[in-house]
Biopython code that builds the backbone (N, CA, C, O; Angstrom):
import numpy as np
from Bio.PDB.StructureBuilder import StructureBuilder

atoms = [
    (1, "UNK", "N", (142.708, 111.924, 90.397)),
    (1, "UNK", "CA", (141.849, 113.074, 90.252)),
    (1, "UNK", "C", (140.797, 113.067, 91.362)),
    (1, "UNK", "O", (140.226, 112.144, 91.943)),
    (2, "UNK", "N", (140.726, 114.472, 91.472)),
    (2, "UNK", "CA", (139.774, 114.346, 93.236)),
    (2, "UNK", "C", (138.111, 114.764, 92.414)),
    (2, "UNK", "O", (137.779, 115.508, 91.491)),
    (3, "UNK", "N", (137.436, 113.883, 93.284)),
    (3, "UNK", "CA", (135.888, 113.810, 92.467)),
    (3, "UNK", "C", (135.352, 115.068, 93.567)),
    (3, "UNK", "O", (135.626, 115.335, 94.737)),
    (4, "UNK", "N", (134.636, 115.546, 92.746)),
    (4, "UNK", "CA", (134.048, 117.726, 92.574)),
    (4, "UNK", "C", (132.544, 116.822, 93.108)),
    (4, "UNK", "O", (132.153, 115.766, 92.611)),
    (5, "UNK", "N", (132.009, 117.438, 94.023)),
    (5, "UNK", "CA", (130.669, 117.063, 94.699)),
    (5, "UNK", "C", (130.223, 118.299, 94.560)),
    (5, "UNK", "O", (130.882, 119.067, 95.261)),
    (6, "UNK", "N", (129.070, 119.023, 93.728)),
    (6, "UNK", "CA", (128.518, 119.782, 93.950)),
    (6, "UNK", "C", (126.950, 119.760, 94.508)),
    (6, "UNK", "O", (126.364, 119.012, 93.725)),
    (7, "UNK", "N", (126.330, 120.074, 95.161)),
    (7, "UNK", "CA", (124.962, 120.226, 95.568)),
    (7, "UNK", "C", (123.798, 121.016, 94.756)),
    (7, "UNK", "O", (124.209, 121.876, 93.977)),
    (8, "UNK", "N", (122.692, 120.867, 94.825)),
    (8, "UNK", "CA", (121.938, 121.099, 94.237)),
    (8, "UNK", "C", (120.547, 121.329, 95.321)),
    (8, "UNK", "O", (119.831, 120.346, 95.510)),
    (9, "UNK", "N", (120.260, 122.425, 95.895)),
    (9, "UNK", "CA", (118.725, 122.407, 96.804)),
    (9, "UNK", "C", (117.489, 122.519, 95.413)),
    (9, "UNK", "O", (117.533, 123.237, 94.414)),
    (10, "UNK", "N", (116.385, 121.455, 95.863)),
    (10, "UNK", "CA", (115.501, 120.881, 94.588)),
    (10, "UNK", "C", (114.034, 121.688, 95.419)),
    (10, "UNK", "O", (113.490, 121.101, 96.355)),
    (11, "UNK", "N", (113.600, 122.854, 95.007)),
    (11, "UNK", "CA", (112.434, 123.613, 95.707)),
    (11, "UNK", "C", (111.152, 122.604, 95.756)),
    (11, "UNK", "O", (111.132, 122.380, 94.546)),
    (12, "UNK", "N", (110.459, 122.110, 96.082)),
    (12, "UNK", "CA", (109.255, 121.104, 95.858)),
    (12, "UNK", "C", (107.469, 122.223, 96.198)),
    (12, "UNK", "O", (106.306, 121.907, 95.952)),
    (13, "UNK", "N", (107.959, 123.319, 96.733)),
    (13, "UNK", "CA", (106.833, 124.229, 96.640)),
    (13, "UNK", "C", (106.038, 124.103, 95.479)),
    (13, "UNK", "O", (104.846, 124.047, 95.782)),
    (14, "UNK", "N", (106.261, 124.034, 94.192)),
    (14, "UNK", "CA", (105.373, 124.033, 93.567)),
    (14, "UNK", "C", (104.256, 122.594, 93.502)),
    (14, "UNK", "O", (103.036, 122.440, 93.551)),
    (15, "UNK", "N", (105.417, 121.734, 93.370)),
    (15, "UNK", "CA", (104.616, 120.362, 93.908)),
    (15, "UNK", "C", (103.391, 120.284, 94.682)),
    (15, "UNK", "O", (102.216, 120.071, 94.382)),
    (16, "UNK", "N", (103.984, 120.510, 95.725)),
    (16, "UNK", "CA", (103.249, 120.526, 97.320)),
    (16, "UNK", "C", (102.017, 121.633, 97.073)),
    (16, "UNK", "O", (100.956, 121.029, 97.228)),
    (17, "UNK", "N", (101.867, 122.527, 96.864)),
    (17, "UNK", "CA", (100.906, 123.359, 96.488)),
    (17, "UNK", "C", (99.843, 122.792, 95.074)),
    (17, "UNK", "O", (98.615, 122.808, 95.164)),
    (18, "UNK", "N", (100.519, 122.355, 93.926)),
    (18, "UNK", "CA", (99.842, 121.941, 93.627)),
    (18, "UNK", "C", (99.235, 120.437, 93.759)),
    (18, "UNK", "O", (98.668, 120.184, 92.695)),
    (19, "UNK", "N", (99.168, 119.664, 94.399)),
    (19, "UNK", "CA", (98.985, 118.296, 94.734)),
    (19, "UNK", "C", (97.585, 118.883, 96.371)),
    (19, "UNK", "O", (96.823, 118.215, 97.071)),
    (20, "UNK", "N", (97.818, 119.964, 96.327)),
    (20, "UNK", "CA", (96.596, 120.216, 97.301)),
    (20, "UNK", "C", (95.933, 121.574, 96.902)),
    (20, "UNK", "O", (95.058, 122.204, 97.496)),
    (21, "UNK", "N", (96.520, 121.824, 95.854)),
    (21, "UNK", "CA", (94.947, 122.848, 94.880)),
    (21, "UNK", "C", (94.877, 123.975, 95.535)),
    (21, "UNK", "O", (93.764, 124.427, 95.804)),
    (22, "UNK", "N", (95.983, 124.620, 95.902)),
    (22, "UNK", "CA", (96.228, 125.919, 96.461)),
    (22, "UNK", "C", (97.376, 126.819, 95.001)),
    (22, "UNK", "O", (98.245, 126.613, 94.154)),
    (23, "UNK", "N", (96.544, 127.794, 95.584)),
    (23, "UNK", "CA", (97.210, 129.053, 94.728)),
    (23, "UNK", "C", (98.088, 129.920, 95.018)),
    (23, "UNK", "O", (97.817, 130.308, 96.154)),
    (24, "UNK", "N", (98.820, 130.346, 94.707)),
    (24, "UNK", "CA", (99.931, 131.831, 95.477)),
    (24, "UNK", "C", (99.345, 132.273, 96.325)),
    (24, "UNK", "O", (99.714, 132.366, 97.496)),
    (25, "UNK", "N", (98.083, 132.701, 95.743)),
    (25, "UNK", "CA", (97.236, 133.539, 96.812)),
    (25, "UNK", "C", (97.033, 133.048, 98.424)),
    (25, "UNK", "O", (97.353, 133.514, 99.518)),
    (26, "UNK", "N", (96.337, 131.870, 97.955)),
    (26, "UNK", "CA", (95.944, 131.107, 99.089)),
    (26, "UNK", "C", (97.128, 130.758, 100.157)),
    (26, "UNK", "O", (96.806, 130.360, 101.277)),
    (27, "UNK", "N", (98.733, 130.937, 99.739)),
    (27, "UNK", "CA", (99.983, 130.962, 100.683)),
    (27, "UNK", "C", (100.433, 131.455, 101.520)),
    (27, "UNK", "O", (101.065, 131.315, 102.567)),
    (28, "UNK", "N", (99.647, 132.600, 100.374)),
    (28, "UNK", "CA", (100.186, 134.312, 100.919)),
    (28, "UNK", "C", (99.773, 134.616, 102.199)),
    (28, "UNK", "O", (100.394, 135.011, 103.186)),
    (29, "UNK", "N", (97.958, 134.215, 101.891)),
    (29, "UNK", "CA", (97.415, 134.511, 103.116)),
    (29, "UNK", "C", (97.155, 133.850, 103.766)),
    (29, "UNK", "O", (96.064, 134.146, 104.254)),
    (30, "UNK", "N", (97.739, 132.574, 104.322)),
    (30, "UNK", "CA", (97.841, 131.663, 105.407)),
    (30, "UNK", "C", (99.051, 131.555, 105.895)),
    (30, "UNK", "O", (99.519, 131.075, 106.928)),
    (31, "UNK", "N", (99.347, 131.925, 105.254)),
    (31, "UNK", "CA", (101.449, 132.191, 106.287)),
    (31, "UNK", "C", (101.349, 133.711, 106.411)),
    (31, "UNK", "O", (100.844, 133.874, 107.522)),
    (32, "UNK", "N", (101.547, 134.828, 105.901)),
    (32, "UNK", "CA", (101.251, 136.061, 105.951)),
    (32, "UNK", "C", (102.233, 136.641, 104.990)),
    (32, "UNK", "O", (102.215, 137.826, 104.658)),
    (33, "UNK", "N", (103.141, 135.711, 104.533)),
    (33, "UNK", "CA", (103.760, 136.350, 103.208)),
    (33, "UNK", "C", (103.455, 136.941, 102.421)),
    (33, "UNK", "O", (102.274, 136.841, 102.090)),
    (34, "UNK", "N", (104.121, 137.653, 101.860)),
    (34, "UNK", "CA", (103.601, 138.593, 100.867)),
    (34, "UNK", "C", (103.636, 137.625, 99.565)),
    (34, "UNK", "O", (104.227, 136.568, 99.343)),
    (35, "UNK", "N", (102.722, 138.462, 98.769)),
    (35, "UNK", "CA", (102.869, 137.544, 97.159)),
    (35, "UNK", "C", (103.799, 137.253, 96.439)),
    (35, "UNK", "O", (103.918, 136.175, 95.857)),
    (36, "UNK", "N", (104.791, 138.447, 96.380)),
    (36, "UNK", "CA", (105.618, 138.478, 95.511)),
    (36, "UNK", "C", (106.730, 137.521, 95.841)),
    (36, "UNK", "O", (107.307, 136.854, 94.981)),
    (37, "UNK", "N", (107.085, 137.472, 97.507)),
    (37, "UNK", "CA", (107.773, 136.162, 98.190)),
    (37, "UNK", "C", (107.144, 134.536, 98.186)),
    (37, "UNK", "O", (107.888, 133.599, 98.475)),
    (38, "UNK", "N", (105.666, 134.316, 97.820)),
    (38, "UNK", "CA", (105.312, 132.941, 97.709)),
    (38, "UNK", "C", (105.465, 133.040, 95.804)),
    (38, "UNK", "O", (105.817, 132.064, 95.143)),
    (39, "UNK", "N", (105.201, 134.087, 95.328)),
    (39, "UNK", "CA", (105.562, 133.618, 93.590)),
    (39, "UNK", "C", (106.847, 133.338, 93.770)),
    (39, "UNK", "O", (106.974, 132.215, 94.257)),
    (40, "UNK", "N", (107.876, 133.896, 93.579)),
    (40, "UNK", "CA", (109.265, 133.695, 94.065)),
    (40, "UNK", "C", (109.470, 132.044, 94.112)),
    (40, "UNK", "O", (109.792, 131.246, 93.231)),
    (41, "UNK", "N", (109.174, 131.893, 95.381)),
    (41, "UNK", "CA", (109.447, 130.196, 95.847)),
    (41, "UNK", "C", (108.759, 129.695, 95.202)),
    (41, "UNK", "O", (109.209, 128.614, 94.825)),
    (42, "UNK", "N", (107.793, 129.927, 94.826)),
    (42, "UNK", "CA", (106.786, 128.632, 93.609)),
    (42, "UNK", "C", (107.674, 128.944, 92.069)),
    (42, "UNK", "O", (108.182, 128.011, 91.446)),
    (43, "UNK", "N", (107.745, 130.169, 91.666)),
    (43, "UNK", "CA", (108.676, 129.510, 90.467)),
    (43, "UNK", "C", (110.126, 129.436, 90.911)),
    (43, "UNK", "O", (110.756, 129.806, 89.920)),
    (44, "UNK", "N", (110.719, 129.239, 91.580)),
    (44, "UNK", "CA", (112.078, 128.956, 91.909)),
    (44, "UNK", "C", (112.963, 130.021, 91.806)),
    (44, "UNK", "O", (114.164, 129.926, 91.553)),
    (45, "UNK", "N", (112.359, 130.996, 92.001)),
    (45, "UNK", "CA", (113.430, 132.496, 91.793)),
    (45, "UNK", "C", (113.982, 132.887, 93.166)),
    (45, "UNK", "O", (114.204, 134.078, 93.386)),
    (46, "UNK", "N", (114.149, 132.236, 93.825)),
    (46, "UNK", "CA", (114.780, 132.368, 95.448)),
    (46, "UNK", "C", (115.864, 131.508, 95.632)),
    (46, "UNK", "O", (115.706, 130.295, 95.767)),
    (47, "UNK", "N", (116.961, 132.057, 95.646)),
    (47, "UNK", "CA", (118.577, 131.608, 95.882)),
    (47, "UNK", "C", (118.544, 131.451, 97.356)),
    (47, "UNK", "O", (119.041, 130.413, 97.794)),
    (48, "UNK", "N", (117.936, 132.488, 98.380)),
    (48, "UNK", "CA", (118.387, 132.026, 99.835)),
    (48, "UNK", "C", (117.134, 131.711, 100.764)),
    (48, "UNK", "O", (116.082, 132.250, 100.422)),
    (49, "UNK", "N", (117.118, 130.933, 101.858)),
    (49, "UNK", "CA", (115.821, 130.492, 102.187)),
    (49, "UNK", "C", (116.130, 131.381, 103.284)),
    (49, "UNK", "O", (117.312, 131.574, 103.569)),
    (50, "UNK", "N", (114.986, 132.077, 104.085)),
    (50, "UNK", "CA", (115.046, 132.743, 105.291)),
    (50, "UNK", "C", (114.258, 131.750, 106.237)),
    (50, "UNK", "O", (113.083, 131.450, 106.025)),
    (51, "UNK", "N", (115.100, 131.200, 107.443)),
    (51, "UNK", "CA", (114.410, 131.016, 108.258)),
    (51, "UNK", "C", (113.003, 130.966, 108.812)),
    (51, "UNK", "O", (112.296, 129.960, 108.755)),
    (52, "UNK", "N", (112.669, 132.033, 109.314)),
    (52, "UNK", "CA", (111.251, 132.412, 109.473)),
    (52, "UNK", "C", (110.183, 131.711, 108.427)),
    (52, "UNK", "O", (109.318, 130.870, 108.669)),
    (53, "UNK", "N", (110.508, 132.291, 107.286)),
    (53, "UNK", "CA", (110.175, 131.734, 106.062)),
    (53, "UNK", "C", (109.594, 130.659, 105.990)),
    (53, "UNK", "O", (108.398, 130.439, 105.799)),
    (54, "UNK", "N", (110.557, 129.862, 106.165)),
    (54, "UNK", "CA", (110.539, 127.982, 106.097)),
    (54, "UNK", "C", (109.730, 127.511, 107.170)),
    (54, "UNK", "O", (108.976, 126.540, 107.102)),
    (55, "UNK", "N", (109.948, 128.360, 108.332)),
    (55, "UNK", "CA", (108.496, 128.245, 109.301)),
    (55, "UNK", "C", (107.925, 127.908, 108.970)),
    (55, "UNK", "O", (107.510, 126.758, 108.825)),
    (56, "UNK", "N", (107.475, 129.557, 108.505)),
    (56, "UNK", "CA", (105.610, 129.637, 107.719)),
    (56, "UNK", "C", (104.953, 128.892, 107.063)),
    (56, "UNK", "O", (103.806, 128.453, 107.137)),
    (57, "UNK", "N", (106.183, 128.719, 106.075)),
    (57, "UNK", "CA", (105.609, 127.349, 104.590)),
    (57, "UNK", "C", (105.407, 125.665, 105.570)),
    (57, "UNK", "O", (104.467, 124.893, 105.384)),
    (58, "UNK", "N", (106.508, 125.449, 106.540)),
    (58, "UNK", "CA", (105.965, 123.986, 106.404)),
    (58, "UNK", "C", (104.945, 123.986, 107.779)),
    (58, "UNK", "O", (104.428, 122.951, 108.198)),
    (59, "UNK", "N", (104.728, 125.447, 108.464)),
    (59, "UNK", "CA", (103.943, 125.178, 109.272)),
    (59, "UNK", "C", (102.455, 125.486, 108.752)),
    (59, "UNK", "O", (101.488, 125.283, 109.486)),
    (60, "UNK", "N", (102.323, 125.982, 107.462)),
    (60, "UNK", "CA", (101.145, 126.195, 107.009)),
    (60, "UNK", "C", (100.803, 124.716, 106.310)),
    (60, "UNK", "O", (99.749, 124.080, 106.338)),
    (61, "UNK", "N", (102.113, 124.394, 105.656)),
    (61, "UNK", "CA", (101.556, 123.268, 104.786)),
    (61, "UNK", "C", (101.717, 122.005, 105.398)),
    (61, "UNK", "O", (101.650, 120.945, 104.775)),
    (62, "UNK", "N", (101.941, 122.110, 106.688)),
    (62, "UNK", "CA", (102.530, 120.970, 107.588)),
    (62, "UNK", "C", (103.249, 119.955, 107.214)),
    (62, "UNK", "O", (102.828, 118.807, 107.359)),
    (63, "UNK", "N", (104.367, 120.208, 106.711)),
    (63, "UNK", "CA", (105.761, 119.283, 106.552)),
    (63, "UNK", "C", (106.848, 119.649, 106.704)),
    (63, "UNK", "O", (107.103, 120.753, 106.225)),
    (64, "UNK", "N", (107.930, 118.928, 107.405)),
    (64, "UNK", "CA", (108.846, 118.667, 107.277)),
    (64, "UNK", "C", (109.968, 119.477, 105.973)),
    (64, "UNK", "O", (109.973, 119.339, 104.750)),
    (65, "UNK", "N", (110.824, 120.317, 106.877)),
    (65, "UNK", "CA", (111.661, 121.464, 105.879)),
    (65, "UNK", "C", (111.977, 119.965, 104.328)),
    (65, "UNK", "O", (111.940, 120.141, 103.110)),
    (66, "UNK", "N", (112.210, 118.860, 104.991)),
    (66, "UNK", "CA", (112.256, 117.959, 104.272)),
    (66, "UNK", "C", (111.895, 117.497, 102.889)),
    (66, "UNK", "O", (112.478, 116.934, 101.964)),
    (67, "UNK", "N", (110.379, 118.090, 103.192)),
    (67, "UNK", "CA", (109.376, 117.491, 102.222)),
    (67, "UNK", "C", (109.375, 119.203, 101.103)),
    (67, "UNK", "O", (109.038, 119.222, 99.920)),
    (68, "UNK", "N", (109.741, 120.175, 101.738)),
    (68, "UNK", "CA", (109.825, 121.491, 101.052)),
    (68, "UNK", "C", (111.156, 121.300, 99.984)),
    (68, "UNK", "O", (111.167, 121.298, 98.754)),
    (69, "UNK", "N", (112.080, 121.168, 100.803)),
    (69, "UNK", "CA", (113.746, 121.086, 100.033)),
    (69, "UNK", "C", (114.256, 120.148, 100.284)),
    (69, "UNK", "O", (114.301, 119.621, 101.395)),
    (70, "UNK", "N", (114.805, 119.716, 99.145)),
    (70, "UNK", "CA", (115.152, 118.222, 98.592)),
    (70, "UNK", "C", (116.856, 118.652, 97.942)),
    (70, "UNK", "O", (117.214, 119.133, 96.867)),
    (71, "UNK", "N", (117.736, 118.143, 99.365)),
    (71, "UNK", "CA", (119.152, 117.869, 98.434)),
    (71, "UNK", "C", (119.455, 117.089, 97.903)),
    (71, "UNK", "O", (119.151, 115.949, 98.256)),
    (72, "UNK", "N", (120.149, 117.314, 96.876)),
    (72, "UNK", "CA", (120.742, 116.299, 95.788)),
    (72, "UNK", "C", (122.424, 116.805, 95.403)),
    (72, "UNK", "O", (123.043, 117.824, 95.100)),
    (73, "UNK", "N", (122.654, 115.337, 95.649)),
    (73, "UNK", "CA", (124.239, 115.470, 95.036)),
    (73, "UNK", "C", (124.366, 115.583, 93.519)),
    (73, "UNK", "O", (123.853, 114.741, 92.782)),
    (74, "UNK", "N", (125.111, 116.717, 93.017)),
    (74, "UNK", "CA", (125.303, 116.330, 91.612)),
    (74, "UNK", "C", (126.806, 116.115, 91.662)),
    (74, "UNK", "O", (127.492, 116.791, 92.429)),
    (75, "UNK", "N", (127.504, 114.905, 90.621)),
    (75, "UNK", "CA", (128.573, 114.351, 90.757)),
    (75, "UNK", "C", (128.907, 114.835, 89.195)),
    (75, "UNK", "O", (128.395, 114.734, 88.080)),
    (76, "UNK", "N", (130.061, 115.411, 89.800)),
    (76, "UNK", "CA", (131.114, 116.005, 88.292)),
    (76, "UNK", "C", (132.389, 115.869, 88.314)),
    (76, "UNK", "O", (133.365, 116.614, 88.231)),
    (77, "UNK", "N", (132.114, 114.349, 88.491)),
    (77, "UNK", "CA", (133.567, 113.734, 88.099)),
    (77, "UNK", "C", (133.894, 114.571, 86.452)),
    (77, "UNK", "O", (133.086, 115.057, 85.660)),
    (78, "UNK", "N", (135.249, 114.486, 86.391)),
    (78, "UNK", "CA", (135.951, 114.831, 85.244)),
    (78, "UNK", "C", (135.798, 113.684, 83.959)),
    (78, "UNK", "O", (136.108, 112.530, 84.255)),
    (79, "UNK", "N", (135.475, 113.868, 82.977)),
    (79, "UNK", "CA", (135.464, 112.441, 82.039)),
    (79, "UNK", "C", (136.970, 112.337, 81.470)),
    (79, "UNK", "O", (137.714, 113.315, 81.544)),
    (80, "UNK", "N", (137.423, 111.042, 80.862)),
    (80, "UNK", "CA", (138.544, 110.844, 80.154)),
    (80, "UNK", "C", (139.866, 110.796, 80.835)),
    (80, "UNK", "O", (140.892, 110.613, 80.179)),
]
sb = StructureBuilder()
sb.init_structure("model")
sb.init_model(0)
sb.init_chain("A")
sb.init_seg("    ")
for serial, (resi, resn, name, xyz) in enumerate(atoms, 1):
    if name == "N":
        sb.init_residue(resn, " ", resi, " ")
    sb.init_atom(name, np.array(xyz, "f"), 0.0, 1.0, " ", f" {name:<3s}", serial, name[0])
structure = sb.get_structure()
């Protein structure tokens, strides 16, 4: 049986924002995003990352796309 590797991108925006006491607001208007795109990524309602985007966030929050999105393997082997 062939082992199923699926992926998983793990958003850490909310983390990172809160561990330095910033608000949506405060995202919005230091990258120039709009609100409704930094709520989005802080509660995890964003399926595709735009480029540009990922700029803004780790050049505002200065890190590493790294420290923003976190892959993880999820393993679904078959049981039995």
């Amino acid at each position: 049986m062939a082992l199923e590797v699926a992926s998983v991108i793990i958003n850490r925006l909310s983390r990172l924002m809160g561990e330095r006491r910033m608000s949506i607001k405060d995202v919005a208007r230091g990258t120039g995003l709009s609100y409704s795109a930094v709520h989005d990524l802080y509660h995890d309602r964003t399926t595709r990352f735009d480029r540009e985007t990922l700029d803004k966030l780790c050049g505002f929050l200065r890190v590493p796309v790294g420290e923003l999105l976190e892959w993880q393997p999820e393993d679904r082997t078959p049981s039995g």
